[in-house]
N, C-alpha and C positions, 0 to 999 in steps of 0.2 A: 285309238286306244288298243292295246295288245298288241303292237307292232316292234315289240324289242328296243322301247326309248331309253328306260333304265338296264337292260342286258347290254347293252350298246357299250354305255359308260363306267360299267362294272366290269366288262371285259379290260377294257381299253387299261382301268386301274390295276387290274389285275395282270395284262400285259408291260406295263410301268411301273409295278410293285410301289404304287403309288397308294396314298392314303386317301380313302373314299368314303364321302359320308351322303348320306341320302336323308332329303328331308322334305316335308310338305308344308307348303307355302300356307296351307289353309290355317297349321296349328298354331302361326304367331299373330300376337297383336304390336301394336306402336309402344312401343316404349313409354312407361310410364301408367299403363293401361296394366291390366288384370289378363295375365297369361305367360308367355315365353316370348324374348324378346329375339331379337334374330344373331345377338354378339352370341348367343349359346349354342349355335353352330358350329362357327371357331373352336370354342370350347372344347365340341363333341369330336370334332375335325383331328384339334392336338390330342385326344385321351385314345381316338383310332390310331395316331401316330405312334403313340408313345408303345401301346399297345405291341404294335407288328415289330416296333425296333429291340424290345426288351425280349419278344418272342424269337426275334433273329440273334440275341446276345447268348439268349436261352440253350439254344442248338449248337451256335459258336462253343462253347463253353460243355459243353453236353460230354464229349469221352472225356475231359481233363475232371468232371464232376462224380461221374462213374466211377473215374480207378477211388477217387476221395471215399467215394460210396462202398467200395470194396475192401480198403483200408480198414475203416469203422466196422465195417462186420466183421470184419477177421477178428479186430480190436475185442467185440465182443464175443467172440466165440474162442477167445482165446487171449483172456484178460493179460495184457505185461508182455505181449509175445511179439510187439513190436520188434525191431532191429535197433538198436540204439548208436547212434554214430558221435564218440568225440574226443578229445585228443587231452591227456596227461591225466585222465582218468587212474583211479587204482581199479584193476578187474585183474578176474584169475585168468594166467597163461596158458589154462588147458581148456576152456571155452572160446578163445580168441582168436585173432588172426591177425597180424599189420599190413593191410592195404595202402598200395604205393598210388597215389596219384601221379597225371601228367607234369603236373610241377615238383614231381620231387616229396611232397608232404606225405606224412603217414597218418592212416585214419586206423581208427582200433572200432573192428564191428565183430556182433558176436555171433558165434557159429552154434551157440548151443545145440541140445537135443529139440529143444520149445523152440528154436526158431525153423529146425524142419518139419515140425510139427504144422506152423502156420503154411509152409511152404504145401505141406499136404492138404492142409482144410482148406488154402484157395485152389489146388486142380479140382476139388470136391464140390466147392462152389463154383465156379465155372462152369462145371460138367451138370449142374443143376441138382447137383445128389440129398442139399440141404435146406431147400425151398421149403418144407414143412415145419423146419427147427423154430421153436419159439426163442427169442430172444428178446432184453429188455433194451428198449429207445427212449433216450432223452429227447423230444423235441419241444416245438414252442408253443406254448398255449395260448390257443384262441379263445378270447376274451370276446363274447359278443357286446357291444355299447347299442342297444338297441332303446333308444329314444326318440321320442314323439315332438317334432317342432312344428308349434300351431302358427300358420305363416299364412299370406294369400296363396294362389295359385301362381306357379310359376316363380315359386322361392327356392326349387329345388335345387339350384348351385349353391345359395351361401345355406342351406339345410345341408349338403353333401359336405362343404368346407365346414362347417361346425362338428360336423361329426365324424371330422376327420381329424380335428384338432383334438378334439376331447379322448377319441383314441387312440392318438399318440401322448396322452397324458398318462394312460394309463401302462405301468411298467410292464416290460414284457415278462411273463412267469414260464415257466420251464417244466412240464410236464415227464412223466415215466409213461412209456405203452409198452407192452406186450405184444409182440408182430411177430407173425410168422415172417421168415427172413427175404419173401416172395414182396411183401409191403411192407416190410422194415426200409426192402432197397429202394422203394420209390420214394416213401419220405426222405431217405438221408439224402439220395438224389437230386430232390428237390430242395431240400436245405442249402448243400452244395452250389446249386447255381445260384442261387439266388444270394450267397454270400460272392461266386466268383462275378456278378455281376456291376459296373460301373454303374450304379445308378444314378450320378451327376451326367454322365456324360450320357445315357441313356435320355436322359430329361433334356438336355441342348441338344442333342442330335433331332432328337420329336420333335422341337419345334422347330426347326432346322426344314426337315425333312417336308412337312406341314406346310413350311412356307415359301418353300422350291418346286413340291411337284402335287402337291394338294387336291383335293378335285371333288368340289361340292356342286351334290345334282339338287337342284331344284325341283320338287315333282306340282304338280297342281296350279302350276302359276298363272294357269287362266282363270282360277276361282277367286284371285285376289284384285280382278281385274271391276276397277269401281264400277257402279251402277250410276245408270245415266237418272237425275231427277232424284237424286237423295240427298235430304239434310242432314244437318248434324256432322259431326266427326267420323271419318269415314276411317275408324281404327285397326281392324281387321283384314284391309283390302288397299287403301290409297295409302294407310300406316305404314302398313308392312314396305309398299316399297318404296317408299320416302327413306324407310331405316336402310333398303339393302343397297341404295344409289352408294353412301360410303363404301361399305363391305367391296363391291363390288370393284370402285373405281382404287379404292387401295387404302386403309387406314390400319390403327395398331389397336389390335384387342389385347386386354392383359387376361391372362391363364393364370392355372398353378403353376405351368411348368414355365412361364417367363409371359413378357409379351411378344404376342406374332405380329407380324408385318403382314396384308393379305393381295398384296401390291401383282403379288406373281401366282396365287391363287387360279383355280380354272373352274370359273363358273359356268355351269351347265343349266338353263332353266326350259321346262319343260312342259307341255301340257295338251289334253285332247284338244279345246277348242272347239266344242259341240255349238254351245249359247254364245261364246264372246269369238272375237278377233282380236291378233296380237297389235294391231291400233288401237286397242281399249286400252292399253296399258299405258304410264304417263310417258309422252315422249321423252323425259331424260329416262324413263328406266330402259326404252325402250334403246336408248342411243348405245347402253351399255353393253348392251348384247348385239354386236355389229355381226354376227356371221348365226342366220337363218335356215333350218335343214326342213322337209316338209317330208314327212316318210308317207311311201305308197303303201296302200294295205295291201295286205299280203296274200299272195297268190297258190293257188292247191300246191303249186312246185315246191314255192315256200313252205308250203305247210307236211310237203313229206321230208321237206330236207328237215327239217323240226323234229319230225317222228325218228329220224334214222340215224342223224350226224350227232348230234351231242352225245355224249359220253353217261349222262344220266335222262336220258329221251324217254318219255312218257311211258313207251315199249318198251323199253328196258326197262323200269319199273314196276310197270304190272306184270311182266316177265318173272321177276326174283321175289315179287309180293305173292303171287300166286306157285311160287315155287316152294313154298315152305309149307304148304297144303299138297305137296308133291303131285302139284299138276302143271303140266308142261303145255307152253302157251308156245304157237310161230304163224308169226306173221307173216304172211307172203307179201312180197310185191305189189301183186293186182290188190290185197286187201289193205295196205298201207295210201297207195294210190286213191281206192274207193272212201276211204275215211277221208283224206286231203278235200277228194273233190265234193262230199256234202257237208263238209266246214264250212267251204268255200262260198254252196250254195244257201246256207240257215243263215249265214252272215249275211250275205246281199237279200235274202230276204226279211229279215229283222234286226235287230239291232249287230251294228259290226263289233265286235269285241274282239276280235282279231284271233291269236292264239288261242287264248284263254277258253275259247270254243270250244278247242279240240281235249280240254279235258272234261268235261260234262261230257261231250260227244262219246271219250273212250267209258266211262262212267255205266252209260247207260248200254253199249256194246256190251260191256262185260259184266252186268249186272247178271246176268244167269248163272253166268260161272263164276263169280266172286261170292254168289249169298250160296250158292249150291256146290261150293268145292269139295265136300265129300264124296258126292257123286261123280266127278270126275277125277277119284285122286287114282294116282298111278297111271294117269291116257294124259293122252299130247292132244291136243285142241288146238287145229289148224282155223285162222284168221282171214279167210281169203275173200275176195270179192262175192260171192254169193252168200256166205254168213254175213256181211255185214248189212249188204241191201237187205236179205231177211229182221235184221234185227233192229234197223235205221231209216229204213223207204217209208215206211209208213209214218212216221213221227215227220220226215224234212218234208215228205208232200203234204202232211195236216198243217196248212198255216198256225191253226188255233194250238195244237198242241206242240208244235216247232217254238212257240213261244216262251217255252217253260223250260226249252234246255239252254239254260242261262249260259 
């Protein structure tokens, strides 16, 4: 445990822009029993999909939604003051102009005074000069449908489908707000994409997407592993993976957004493995998962590479946490190294929890200067090997009291 099983497989998705769903084998039961059955993974799998794709249609679409969003303000800060473009119109000749196309056609657009008026109020806007302007937006009113569906447990997909049906029953109404022009532009923004967006093809591509490069982790799946010398239905634990042998080997779950196929899916199953072995588990689940990894715990190196390479590492954290009480935290070297190496040692003397050490460990380091930041505000507070044996020797050498830094 704490050796980076599920960081492993979240990088990896995140490296593949892949859709990743994490889930613990403990919270299903067998189908037909009282709980969550294991097709509601798929489920969670495609809503992750649909998700990232509508989120990357979002940003696709993002400057063509903008200039739309800048149009409507001008609109309203300058009611009529559009440009109007069209051909055999009656309009006066001393507002006008006839623009020649590349084909030859003449378009009639108008030059008036009120269309360089606009031309002015967008360098104005632009230039941020009218962020404070109130102006009036029409947008769409949200209608909360907040109802109560008395169901068993583990109803909560056809509870979500019901009350999605009922509110899309209800018409969409159209509201007036008052926005300063700073969140005027967000909403109309957000109006914009989500009218420039395909949301058919947004809904095929999800499951598309889902069902090519997908990647559901497994967490706990030793706790599902039956008990030897029990009767009855063993719902919870030999259930569960009797239901995931399909999932796993390839069938078609139906969604809102279609049925998926789970044939090319990438199941990840995972677990400490303290009380059971993965022989506990039914030989066909076990035939499922043909490629076995056994992670070594992790080593003080491991653990300052922890402290130092990630981009949001425990030290950079308490670093910016305690920075905003304008005390300046640095940790050397030798005292990164010192912290690695009595992780290292509370772990092999009680229970290994691996990483997850080193934050009680930093916890309890900086309890003086995290409850007492007043007193050191505006000083730098060097971290070095001899502050922390001061602050940690005494705890890793009391077996009794090593036990409480969880």
């Amino acid at each position: 445990t704490g050796v980076g099983k599920i960081e492993i497989s979240r990088r990896l998705a995140k490296l593949a822009k892949a859709p990743f769903v994490k889930v613990e084998a403990s919270k299903f039961t067998e189908v037909g029993y009282v709980g969550r059955d294991v097709d509601s993974i798929i489920r969670d799998l495609t809503d992750i999909s649909h998700n990232m794709l509508r989120e990357e249609e979002r940003q696709r679409v993002r400057e063509k939604a903008e200039k739309v969003a800048e149009e409507q303000l001008l609109d309203l800060l300058l009611p009529g003051s559009r440009p109007e473009t069209g051909a055999g119109s009656a309009v006066d000749s001393s507002d006008t102009v006839i623009l020649q196309d590349q084909d030859g056609i003449g378009r009639v657009a108008s030059v008036s005074p009120q269309s360089g008026t606009r031309e002015k109020l967008r360098e104005m806007l632009l230039a941020g000069k009218l962020e404070d302007r109130i102006v009036e937006v029409e947008t769409a009113k949200h209608v909360s449908t907040h109802m109560q569906i008395l169901g068993p447990q583990g109803f909560g997909e056809i509870e979500g489908q019901i009350k999605e049906m009922f509110a899309n029953m209800v018409p969409k109404q159209r509201e007036v707000r008052k926005l300063p022009i700073r969140e005027a532009r967000k909403v109309l923004q957000q109006e914009a994409q989500e009218n420039l967006i395909d949301h058919e093809q947004v809904s095929r591509l999800a499951v598309k997407r889902a069902e090519q490069s997908g990647i559901v982790f497994i967490d706990e799946i030793d706790k599902i592993c039956g008990k030897n010398g029990s009767h009855g239905p063993d719902v919870s634990r030999e259930g569960v993976q009797r239901d995931l042998l399909p999932l796993v080997e390839g069938c078609t779950v139906n969604t809102k957004y279609g049925p998926l196929k789970t044939d090319h899916i990438l199941f990840i199953a995972s677990g400490a493995f303290h009380t059971s072995k993965p022989s506990d588990l039914m030989p066909e689940f076990q035939g499922r998962f043909p490629i076995r990894v056994e992670l070594a715990s992790l080593s003080p190196r491991d653990f300052v590479r922890i402290l130092t390479e990630p981009e949001n590492a425990l030290t950079a954290q308490y670093r910016e946490l305690l920075r905003t009480e304008e005390v300046e935290l640095e940790f050397t070297s030798d005292g990164i190294e010192e912290i690695a190496a009595l992780t290292a040692e509370v772990n092999s003397r009680t229970e290994n929890i691996g990483a997850r050490r080193l934050h009680t460990l930093l916890e309890k380091l900086l309890e003086e200067v995290s409850f007492g930041a007043a007193e050191y505000r505006r000083a730098t507070v060097k971290i070095d090997r001899d502050y922390v044996r001061s602050k940690l020797q005494n705890i890793v050498e009391d077996k009794d009291l090593s036990r409480f830094i969880l």
